[in-house]
DRENDREN-631004 format. One record per residue (C-alpha): residue number from 0; x negated, z negated, y. Coordinates in steps of 0.2 Angstrom, whole numbers, plus 5000, padded with zeros to 4 digits. Last residue first. Layout:
<vextis>
+-----+------+------+------+
:   i :    X :    Z :    Y :
+-----+------+------+------+
: NUM :    X :    Z :    Y :
...
+-----+------+------+------+
</vextis>
This chain:
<vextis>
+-----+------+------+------+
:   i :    X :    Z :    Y :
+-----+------+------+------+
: 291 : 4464 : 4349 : 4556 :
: 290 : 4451 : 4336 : 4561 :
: 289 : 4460 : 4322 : 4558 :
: 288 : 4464 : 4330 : 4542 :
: 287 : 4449 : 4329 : 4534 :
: 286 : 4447 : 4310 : 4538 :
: 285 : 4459 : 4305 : 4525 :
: 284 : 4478 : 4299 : 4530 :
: 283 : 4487 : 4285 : 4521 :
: 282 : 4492 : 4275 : 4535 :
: 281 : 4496 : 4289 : 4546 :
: 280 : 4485 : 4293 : 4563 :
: 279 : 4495 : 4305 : 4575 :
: 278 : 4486 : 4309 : 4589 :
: 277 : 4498 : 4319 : 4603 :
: 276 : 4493 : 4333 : 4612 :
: 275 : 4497 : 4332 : 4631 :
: 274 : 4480 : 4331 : 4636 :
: 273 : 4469 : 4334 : 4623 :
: 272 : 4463 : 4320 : 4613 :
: 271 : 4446 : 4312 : 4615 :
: 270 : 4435 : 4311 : 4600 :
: 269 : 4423 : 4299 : 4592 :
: 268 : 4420 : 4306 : 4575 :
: 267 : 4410 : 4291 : 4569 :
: 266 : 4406 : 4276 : 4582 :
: 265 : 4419 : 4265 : 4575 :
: 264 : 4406 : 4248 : 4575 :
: 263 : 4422 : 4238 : 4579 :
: 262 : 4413 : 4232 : 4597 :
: 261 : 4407 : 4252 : 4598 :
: 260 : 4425 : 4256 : 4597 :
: 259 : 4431 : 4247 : 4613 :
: 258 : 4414 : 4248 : 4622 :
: 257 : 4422 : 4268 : 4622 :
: 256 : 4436 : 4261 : 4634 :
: 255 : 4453 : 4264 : 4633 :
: 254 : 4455 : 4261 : 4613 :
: 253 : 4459 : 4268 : 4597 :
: 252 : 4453 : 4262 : 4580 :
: 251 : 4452 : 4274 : 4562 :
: 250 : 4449 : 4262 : 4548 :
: 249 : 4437 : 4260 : 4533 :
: 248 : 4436 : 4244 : 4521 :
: 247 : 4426 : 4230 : 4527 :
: 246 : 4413 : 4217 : 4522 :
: 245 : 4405 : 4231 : 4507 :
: 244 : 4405 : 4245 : 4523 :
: 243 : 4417 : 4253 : 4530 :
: 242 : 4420 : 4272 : 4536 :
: 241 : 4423 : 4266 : 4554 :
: 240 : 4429 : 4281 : 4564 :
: 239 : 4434 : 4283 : 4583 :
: 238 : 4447 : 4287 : 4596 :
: 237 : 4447 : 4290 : 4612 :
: 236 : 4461 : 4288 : 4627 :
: 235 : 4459 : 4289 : 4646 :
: 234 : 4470 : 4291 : 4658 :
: 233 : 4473 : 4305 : 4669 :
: 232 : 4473 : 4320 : 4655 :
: 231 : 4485 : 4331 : 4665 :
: 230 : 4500 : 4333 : 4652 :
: 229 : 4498 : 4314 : 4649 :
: 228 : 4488 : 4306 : 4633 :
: 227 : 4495 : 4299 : 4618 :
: 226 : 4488 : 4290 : 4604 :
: 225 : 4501 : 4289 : 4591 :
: 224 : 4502 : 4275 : 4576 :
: 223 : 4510 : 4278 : 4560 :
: 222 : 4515 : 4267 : 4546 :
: 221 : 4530 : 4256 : 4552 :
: 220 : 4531 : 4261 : 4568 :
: 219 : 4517 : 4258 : 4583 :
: 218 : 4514 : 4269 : 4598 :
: 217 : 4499 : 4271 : 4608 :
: 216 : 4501 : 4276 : 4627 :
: 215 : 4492 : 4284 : 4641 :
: 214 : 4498 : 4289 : 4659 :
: 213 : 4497 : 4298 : 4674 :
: 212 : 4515 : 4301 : 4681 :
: 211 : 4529 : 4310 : 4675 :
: 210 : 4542 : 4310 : 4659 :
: 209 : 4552 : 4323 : 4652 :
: 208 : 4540 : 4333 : 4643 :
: 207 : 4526 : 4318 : 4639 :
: 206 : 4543 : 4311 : 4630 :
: 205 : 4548 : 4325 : 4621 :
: 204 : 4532 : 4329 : 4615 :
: 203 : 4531 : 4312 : 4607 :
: 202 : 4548 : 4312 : 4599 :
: 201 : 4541 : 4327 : 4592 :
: 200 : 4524 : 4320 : 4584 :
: 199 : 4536 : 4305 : 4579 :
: 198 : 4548 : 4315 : 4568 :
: 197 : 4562 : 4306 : 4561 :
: 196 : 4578 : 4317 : 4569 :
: 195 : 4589 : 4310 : 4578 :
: 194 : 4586 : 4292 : 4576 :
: 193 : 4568 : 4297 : 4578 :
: 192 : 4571 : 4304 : 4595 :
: 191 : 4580 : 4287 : 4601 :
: 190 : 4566 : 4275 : 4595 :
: 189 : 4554 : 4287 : 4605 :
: 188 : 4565 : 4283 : 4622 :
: 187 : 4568 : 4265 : 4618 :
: 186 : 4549 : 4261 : 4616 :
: 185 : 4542 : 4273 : 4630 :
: 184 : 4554 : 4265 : 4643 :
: 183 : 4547 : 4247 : 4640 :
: 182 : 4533 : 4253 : 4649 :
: 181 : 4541 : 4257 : 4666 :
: 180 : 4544 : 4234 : 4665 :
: 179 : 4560 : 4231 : 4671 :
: 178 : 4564 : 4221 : 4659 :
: 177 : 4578 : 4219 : 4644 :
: 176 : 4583 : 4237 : 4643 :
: 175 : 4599 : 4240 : 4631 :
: 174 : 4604 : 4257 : 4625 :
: 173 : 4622 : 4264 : 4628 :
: 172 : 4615 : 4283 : 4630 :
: 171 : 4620 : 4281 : 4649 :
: 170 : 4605 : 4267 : 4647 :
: 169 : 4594 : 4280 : 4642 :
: 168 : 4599 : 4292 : 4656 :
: 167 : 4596 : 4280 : 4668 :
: 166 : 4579 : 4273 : 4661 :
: 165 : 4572 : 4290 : 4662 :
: 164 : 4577 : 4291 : 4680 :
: 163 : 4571 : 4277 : 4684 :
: 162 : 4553 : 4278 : 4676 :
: 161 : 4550 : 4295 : 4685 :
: 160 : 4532 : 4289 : 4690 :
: 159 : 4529 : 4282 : 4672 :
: 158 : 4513 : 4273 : 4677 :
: 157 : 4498 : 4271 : 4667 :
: 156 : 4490 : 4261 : 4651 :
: 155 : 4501 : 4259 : 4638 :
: 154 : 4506 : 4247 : 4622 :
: 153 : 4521 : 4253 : 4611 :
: 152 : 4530 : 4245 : 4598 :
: 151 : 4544 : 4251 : 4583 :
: 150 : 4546 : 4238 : 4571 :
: 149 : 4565 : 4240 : 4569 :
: 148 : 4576 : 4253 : 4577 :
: 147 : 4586 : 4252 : 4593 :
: 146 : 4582 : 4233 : 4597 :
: 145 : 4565 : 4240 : 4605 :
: 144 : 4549 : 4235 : 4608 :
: 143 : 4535 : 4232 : 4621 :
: 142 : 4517 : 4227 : 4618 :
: 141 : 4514 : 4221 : 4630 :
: 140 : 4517 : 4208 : 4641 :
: 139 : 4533 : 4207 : 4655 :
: 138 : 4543 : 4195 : 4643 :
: 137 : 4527 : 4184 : 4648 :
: 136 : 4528 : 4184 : 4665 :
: 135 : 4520 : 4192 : 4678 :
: 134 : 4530 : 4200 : 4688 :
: 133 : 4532 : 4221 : 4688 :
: 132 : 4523 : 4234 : 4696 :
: 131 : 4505 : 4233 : 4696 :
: 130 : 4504 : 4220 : 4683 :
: 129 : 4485 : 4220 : 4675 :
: 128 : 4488 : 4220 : 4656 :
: 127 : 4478 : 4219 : 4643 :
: 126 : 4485 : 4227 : 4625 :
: 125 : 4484 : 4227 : 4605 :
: 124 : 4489 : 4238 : 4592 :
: 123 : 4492 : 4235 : 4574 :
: 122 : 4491 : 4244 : 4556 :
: 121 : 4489 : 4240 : 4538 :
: 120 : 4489 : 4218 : 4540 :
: 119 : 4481 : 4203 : 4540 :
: 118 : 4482 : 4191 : 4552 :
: 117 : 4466 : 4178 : 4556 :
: 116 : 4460 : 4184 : 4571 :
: 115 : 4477 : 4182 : 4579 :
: 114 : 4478 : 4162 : 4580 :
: 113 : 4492 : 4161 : 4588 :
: 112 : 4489 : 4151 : 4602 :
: 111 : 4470 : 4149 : 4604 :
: 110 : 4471 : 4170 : 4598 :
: 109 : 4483 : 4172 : 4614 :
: 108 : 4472 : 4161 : 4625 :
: 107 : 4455 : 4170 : 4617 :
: 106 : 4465 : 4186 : 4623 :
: 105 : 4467 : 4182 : 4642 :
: 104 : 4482 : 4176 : 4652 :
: 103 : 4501 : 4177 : 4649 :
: 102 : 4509 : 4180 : 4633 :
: 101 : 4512 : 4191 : 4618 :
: 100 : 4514 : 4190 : 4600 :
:  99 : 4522 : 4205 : 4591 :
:  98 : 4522 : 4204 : 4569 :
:  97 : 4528 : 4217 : 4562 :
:  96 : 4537 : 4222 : 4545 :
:  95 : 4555 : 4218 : 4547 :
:  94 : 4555 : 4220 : 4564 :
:  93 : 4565 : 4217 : 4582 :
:  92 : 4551 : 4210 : 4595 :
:  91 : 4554 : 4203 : 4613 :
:  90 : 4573 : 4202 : 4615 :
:  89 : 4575 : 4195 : 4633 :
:  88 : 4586 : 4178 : 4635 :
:  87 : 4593 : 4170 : 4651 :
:  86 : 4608 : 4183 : 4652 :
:  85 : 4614 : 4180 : 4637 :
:  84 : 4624 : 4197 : 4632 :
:  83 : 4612 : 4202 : 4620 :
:  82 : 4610 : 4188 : 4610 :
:  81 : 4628 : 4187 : 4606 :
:  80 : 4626 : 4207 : 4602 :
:  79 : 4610 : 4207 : 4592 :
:  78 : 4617 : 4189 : 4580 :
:  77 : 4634 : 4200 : 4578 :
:  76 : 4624 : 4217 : 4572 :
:  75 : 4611 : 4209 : 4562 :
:  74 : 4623 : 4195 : 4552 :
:  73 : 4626 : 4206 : 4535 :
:  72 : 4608 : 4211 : 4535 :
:  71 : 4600 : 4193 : 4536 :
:  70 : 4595 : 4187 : 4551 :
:  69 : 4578 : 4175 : 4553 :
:  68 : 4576 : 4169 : 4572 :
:  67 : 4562 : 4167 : 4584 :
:  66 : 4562 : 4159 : 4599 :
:  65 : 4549 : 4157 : 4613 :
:  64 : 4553 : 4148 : 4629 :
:  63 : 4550 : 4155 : 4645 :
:  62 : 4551 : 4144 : 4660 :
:  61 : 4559 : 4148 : 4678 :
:  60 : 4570 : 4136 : 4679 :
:  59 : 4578 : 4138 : 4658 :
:  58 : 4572 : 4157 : 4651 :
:  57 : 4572 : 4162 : 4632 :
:  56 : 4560 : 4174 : 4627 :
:  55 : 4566 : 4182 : 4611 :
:  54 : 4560 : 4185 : 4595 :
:  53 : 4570 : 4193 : 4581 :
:  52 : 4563 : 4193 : 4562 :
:  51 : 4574 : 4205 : 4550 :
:  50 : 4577 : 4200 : 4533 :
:  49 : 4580 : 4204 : 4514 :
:  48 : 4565 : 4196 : 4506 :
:  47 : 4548 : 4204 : 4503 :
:  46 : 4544 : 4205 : 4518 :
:  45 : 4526 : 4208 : 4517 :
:  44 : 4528 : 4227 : 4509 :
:  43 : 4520 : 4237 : 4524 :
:  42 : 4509 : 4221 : 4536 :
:  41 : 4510 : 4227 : 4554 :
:  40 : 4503 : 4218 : 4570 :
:  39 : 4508 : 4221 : 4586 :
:  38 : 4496 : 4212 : 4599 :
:  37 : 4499 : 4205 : 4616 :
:  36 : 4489 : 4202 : 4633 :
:  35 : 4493 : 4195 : 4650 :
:  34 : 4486 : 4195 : 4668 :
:  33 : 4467 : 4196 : 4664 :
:  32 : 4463 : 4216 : 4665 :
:  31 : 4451 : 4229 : 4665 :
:  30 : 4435 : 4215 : 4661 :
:  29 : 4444 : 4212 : 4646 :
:  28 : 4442 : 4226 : 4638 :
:  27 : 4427 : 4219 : 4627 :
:  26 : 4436 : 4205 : 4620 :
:  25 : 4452 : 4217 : 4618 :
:  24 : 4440 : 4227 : 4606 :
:  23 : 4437 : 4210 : 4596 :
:  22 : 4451 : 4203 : 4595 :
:  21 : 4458 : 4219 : 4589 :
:  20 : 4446 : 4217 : 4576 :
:  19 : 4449 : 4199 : 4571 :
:  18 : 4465 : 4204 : 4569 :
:  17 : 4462 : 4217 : 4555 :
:  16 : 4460 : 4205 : 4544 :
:  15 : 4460 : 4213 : 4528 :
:  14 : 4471 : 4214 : 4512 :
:  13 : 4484 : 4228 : 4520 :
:  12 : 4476 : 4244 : 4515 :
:  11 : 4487 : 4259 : 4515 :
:  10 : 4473 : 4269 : 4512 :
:   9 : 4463 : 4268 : 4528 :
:   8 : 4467 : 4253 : 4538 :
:   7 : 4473 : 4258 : 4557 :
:   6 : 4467 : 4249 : 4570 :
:   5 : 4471 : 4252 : 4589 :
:   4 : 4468 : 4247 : 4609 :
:   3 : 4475 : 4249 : 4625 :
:   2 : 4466 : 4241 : 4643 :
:   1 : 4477 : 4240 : 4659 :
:   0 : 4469 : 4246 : 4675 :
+-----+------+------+------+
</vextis>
């Protein structure tokens, strides 16, 4: 089974590594999984100019080239439609604020190439896949996004039985699906419930309403993360407390497996969410209120 994880700074802080512990946690998943891996990393208040950041895969005999190109607002829309109807490229990431890097084979390969361990940032998630059901590529990594609204990522452990279905009706909607990854799913359909109406707790409900299967999930915007579990509880999902120390500030972490946390040394409050309940961790949150 795949391995999930999650860092969330306390207070909004940004000035820490918090790659290095997502390398960490993912270190000590890897057992689960050694097909791919990814990381979402967010930064609030990095992009300081007037961008968004679009990374695609590109495809030419069976190779994946990665691109990444710098639009400004007033080019958005025309650069999302050309790119869109290129059958040989899959939009990886769409953000102003994140940073997704994903690929095949084991997280030491992703930090060789991308040197995670060094990013800073308020908020990220990271993911081992095993494929189950779907290639092995690296469009198929995690985590997965969406063009439907920036910096939104998700990173899930599961099987969404009822994928097709979903994917159906999301598409009837006019949304583009670049894989055919059941994951993928989660991203587009919690992007959709926050264009109508902003409220990740209920976009969340939504989803584990609609959807079927075992599965959990962890989802990214701009400053929030979700731990999600399904109706029945049939994958697992804790979460943890770091209150910090002088070499680093205090976080909340997420993961499959409880090794996850004690690699992080987030061994306070450690918790399992009810099934069906959504975790919803903000940037600015205190510990007091985890627990309301």
């Amino acid at each position: 089974m795949c391995g999930i994880c999650a860092i969330i700074m306390e207070n909004n802080n940004k000035n820490f590594p918090i790659g290095c512990l997502l390398f960490k946690m993912m270190e000590s998943q890897q057992i689960r999984a050694q097909d791919s891996t990814g990381v979402a990393i967010f930064n609030n208040g990095s992009n300081k100019e007037e961008f968004y950041k679009i990374d695609y895969f590109r495809k030419n005999n069976g190779k994946y080239h990665q691109v990444t190109e710098k639009v400004p607002q007033e080019r958005l829309d025309k650069t999302l439609y050309e790119l869109t109807q290129d059958p040989d490229i899959v939009i990886a990431s769409f953000a102003k604020e994140m940073n997704l890097l994903k690929d095949i084979g084991l997280v030491r390969d992703l930090d060789a190439k991308y040197k995670i361990k060094s990013i800073q940032g308020t908020h990220g998630i990271g993911h081992l896949r095993i494929a189950t059901s779907s290639r092995v590529t690296p469009d198929h990594a995690h985590p997965f996004s969406t063009i439907v609204m920036p910096d939104i990522a998700v990173v899930h452990n599961g099987e969404i039985t009822n994928y097709s279905k979903l994917r159906s009706s999301l598409e009837l909607q006019g949304y583009r699906l670049f894989t055919r990854c059941d994951s993928e799913v989660i991203a587009v359909f919690i992007a959709d419930q926050l264009l109508r109406h902003g409220d990740l707790e209920k976009a969340n409900n939504e989803f584990i309403k609609k959807a079927d299967g075992p599965f959990t999930y962890i989802v990214a915007t701009p400053d929030s993360l979700a731990l999600v579990r399904d109706r029945f509880g049939a994958r697992k999902g804790i979460f943890g407390y770091n209150p910090g120390n002088r070499n680093c500030p205090s976080f909340w972490a997420m993961a499959t497996d409880l090794s996850a946390l004690d690699s992080v040394g987030a061994t306070s409050h450690v918790e399992t969410p009810p099934p069906g309940k959504p975790k919803i961790f903000k940037n600015k949150i205190m510990i007091e209120s985890i627990h309301n």
